[in-house]
Short mmCIF file of the C-alpha atoms (twelve columns), coordinates in Angstrom:
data_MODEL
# 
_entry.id   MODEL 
# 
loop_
_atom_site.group_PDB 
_atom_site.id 
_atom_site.type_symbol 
_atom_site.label_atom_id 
_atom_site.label_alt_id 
_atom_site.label_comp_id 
_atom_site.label_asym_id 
_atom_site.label_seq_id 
_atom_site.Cartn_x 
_atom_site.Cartn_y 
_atom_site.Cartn_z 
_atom_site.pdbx_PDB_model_num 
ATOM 1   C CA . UNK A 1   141.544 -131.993 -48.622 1 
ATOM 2   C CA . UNK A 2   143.301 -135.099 -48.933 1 
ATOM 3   C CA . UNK A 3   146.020 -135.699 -45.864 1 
ATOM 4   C CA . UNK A 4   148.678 -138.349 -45.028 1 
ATOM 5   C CA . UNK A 5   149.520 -139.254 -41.582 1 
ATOM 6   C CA . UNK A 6   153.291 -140.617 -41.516 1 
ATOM 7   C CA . UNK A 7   153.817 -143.787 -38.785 1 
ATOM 8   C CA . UNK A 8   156.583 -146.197 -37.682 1 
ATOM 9   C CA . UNK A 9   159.553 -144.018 -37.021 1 
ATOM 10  C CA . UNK A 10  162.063 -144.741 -34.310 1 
ATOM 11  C CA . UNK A 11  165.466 -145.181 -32.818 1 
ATOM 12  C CA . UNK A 12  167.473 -148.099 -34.411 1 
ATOM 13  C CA . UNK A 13  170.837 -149.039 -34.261 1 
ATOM 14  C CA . UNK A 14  172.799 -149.345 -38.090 1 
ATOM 15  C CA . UNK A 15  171.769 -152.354 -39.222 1 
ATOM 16  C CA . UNK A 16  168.388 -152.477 -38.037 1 
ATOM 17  C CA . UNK A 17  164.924 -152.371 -39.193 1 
ATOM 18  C CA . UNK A 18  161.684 -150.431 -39.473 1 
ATOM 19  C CA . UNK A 19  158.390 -150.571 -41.742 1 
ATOM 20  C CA . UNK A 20  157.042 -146.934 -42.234 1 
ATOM 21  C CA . UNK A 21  153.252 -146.115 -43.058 1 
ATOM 22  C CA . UNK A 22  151.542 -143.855 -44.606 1 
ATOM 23  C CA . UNK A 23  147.815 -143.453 -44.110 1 
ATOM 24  C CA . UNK A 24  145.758 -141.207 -46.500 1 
ATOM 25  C CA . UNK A 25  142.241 -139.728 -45.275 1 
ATOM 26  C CA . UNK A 26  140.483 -140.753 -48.757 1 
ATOM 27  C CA . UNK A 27  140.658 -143.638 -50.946 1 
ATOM 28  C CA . UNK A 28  141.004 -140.863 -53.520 1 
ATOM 29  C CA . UNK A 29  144.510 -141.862 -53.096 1 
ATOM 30  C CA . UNK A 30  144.133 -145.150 -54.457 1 
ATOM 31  C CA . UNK A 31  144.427 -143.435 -57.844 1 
ATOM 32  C CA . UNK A 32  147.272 -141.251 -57.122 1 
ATOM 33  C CA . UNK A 33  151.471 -142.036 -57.026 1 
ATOM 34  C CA . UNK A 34  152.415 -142.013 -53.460 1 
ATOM 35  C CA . UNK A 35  155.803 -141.289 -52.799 1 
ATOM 36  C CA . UNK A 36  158.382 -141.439 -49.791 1 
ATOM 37  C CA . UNK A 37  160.587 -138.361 -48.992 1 
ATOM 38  C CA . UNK A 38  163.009 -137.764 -45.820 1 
ATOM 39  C CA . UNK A 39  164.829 -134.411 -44.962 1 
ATOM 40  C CA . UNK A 40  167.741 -134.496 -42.402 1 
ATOM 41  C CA . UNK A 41  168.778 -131.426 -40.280 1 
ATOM 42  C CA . UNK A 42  170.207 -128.836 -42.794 1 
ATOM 43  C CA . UNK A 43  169.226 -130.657 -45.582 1 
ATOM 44  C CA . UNK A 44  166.953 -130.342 -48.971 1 
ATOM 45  C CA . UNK A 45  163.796 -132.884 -48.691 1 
ATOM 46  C CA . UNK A 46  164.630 -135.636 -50.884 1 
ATOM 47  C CA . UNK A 47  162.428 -138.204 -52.215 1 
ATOM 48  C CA . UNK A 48  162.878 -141.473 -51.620 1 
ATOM 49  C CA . UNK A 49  160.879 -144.047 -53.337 1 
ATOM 50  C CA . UNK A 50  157.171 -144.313 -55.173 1 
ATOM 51  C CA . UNK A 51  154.866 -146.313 -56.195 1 
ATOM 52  C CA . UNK A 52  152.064 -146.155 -58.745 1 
ATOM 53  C CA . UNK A 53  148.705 -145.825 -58.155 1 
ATOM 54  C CA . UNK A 54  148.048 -150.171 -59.027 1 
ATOM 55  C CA . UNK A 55  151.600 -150.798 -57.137 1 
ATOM 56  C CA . UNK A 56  152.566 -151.998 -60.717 1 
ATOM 57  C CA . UNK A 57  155.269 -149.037 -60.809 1 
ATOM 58  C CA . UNK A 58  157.778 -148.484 -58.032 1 
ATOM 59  C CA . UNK A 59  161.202 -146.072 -58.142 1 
ATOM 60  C CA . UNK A 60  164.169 -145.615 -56.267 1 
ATOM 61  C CA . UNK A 61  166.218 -142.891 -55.447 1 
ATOM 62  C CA . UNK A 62  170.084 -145.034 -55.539 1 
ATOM 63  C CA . UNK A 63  171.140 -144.204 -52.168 1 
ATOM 64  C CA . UNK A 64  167.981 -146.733 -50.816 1 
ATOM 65  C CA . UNK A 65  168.224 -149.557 -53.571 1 
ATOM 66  C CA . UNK A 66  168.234 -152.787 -52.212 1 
ATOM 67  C CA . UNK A 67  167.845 -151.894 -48.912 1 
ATOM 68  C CA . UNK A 68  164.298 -149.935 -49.150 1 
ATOM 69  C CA . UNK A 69  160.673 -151.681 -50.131 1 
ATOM 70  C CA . UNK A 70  157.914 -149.656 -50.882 1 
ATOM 71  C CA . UNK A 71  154.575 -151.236 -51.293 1 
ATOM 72  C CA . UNK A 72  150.656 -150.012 -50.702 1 
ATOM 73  C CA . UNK A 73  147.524 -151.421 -49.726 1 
ATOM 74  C CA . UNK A 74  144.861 -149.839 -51.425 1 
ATOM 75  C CA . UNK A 75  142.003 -151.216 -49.458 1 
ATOM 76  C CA . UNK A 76  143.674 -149.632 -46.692 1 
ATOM 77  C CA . UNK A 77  144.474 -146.284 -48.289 1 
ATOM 78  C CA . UNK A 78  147.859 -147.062 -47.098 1 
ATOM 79  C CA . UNK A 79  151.719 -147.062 -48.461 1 
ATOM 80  C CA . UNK A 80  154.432 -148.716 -46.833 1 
ATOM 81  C CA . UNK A 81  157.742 -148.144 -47.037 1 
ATOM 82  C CA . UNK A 82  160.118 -151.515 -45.243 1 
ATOM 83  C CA . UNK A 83  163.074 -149.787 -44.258 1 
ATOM 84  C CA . UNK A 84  166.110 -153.001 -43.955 1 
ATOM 85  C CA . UNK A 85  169.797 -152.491 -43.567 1 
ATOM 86  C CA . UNK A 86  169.487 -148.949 -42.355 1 
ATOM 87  C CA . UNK A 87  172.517 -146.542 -42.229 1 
ATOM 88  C CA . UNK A 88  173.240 -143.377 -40.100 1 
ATOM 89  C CA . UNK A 89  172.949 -141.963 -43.452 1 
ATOM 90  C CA . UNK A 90  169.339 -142.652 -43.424 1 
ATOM 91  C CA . UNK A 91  168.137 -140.545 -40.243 1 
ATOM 92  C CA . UNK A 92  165.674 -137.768 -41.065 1 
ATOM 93  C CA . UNK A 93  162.172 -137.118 -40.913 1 
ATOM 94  C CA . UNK A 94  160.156 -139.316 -43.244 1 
ATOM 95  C CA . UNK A 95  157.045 -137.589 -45.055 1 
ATOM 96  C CA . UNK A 96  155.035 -139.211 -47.495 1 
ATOM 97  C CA . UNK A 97  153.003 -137.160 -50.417 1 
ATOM 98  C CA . UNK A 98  151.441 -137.284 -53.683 1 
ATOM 99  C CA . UNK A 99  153.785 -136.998 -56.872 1 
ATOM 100 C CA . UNK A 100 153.842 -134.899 -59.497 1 
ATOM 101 C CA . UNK A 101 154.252 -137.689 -62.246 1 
ATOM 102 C CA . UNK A 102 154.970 -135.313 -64.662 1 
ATOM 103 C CA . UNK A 103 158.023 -133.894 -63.511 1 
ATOM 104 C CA . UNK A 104 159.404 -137.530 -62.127 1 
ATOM 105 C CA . UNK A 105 159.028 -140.393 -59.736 1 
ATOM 106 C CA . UNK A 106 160.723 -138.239 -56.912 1 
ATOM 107 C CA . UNK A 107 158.523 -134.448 -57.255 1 
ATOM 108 C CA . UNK A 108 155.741 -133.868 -54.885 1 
ATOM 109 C CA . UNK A 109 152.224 -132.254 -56.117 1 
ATOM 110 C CA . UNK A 110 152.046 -130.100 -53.284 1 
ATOM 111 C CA . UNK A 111 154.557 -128.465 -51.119 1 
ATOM 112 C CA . UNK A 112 152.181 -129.060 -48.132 1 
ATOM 113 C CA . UNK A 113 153.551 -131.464 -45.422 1 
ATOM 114 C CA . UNK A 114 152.770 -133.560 -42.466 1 
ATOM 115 C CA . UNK A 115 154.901 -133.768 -39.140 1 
ATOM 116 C CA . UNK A 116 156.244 -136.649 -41.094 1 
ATOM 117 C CA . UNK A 117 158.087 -139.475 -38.944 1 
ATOM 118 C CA . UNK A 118 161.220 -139.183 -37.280 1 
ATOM 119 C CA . UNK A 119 163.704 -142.123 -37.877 1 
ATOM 120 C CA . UNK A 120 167.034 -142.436 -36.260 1 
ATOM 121 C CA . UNK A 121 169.813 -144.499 -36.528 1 
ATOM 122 C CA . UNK A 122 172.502 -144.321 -34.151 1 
ATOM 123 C CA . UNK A 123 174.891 -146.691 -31.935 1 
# 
């Protein structure tokens, strides 16, 4: 069954930095729209961003535009998500997942998740 592994979460101050990653076990996912989606402590999960399967495609959810860069390296099985200008309104836990294209850029296939990545921002 094809699995993600989330990678690159931290503790940052506001302001600050971090690239995510998101490593699939098969290139199957080379064909598939990866997307980015973060839950925070009594929260709904919310997606993020995603990408298409060529890269061509990419969607943000407004909170993240123009701060957030998703991007994937097929050869790698891999999407990235640069994380830039981050806010305390950003900390969660960071899963990645395939998306149901069908139902928008922002609704996972499968509710099956990950530990995911925890990212913090605090001063």
């Amino acid at each position: 069954q094809l699995q993600f592994v989330e990678s690159g979460g931290g503790l940052v101050q506001p302001g600050g930095s971090l690239r995510l990653s998101c490593a699939a076990s098969e290139s199957t996912s080379d064909y598939l729209t990866i997307g980015w989606f973060r839950q925070a402590p009594g929260k709904e999960r919310e997606g993020v961003s995603s990408i298409s399967s060529s890269g061509g495609s990419t969607a943000y959810v407004d909170s993240v535009k123009g701060r957030f860069t998703i991007s994937r390296d097929n050869a790698k099985n891999t999407v990235y998500l640069q994380m830039n200008s981050l806010k305390q309104e950003d900390t969660a836990v960071y899963y990645c997942g395939v998306v149901d294209e069908h139902y928008g850029w922002f609704t996972p296939l499968s509710d099956y998740w990950g530990q995911g990545t925890q990212v913090t921002v605090s001063s």
